[in-house]
N, C-alpha and C positions, 0 to 999 in steps of 0.2 A: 240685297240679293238673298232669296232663299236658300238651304242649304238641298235641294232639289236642282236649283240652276246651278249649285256649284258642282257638286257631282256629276249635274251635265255636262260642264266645259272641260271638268278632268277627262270626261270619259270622250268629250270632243279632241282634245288635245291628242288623241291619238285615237279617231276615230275607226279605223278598219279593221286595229286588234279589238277596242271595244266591241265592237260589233259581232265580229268573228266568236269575241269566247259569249258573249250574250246566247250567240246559235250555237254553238258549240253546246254550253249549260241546256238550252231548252231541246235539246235534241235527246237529251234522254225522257224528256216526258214526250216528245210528239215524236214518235218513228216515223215520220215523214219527213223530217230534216235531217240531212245529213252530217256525220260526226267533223264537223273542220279541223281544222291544223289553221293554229291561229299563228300568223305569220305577217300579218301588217298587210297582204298585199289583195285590194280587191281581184279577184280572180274570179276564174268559171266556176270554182264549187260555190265561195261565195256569194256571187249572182244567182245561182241553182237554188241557194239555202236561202235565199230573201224571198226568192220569188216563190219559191213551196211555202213559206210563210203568207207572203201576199194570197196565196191563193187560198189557202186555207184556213187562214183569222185575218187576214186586214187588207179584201180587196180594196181597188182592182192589182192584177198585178201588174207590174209596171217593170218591176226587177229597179226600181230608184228608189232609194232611201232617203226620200224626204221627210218633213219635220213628221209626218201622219207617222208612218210606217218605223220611223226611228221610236219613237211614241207608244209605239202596239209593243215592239219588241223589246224595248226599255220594262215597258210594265209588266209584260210578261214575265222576264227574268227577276224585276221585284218581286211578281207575286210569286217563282217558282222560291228564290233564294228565302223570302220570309218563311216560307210552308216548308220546306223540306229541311228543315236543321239537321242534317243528318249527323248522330251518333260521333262523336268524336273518339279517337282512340285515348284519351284521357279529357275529364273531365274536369276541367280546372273550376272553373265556377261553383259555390258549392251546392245548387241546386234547387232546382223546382220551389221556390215558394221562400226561398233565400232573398232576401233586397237590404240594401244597403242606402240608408236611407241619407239626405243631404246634414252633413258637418258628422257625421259616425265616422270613425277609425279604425285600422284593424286592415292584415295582410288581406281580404280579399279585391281591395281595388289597386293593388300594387300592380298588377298584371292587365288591369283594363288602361288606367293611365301610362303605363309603358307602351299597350300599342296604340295609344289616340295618339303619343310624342310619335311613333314611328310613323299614323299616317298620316299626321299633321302636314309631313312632308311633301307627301302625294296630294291631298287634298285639304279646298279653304276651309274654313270657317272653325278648324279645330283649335282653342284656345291653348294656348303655352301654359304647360302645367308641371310639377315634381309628379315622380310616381313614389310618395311619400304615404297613403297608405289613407289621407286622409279625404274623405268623399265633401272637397272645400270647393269653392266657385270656380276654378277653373274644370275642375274633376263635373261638376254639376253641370256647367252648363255645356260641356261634351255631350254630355248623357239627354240633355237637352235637345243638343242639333242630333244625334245620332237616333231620336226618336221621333223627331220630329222627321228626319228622311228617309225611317223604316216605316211611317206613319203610324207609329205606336202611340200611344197616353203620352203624354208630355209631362212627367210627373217631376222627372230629376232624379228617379230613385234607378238605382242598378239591379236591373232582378234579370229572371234569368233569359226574355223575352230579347231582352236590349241585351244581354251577352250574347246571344246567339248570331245578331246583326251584326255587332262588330266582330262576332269572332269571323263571320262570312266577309264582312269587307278587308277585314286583318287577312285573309284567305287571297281576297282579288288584287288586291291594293298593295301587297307586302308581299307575302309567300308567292302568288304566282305571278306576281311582275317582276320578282328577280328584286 
């Protein structure tokens, strides 16, 4: 299983909030969708905000979120989440042109392997790892599956492309799922 379908089945596993905060997120790039209140429950804003979608990037509209349409708004919200790293009120990562290359040491992977453990929990394919400091195979091949489903370079190395990803799923996954 790709680490693309696994991310899939998380976000199936509770599919109507998934969807909800997906429109929710693209609603500030397209003023045509409305802002939701992600709440689990398909409802009228809900069906409004699919179907302004459908009509506007992935007729026909239907107001049904079949595999096409889960699909358009899935990649959409990839592409908005990759593009828009927006500014963090602290910068943990130490920056632009910084990488951490596979078997190096040293506090700056102490904070990416803490939260791959945190959403290992939430989601497959994250290998069981220490947040010990040291960028070792379990640390590597994180950084592997987490760029392989931001569809980044699949290098192994922690730079600051691939912090930005996890810092956005550490965001979805952790922080705003409670």
């Amino acid at each position: 299983m790709t680490t693309r379908q696994q991310l899939e089945e998380e976000m199936l596993s509770n599919p109507v909030r998934s969807l909800q905060h997906m429109l929710r997120r693209l609603s500030g790039r397209y003023e045509f969708l409305p802002l939701l209140a992600v709440d689990g429950i398909f409802g009228e804003r809900t069906l409004e905000a699919v179907m302004l979608f459908q009509r506007e990037l992935a007729p026909p509209v239907t107001g049904v979120v079949d595999q096409r349409t889960w699909n358009a708004i899935r990649d959409a919200w990839v592409d908005l989440e990759r593009a828009s790293a927006p500014p963090r009120t602290v910068r943990i990562f130490p920056g632009e042109g910084y990488q951490v290359q596979p078997g190096a040491s040293g506090g700056a992977m102490v904070l990416p392997q803490a939260m791959f453990q945190l959403l290992s929990r939430r989601l497959e394919g994250i290998a069981r790892g220490e947040a010990d400091g040291v960028h070792g195979d379990a640390s590597v091949q994180n950084t592997l599956w987490l760029q392989e489903l931001a569809q980044l370079e699949q290098t192994g190395v922690m730079d600051q492309r691939t912090w930005d990803m996890l810092s956005r799923l550490y965001e979805v996954f952790i922080t705003a799922g409670g």
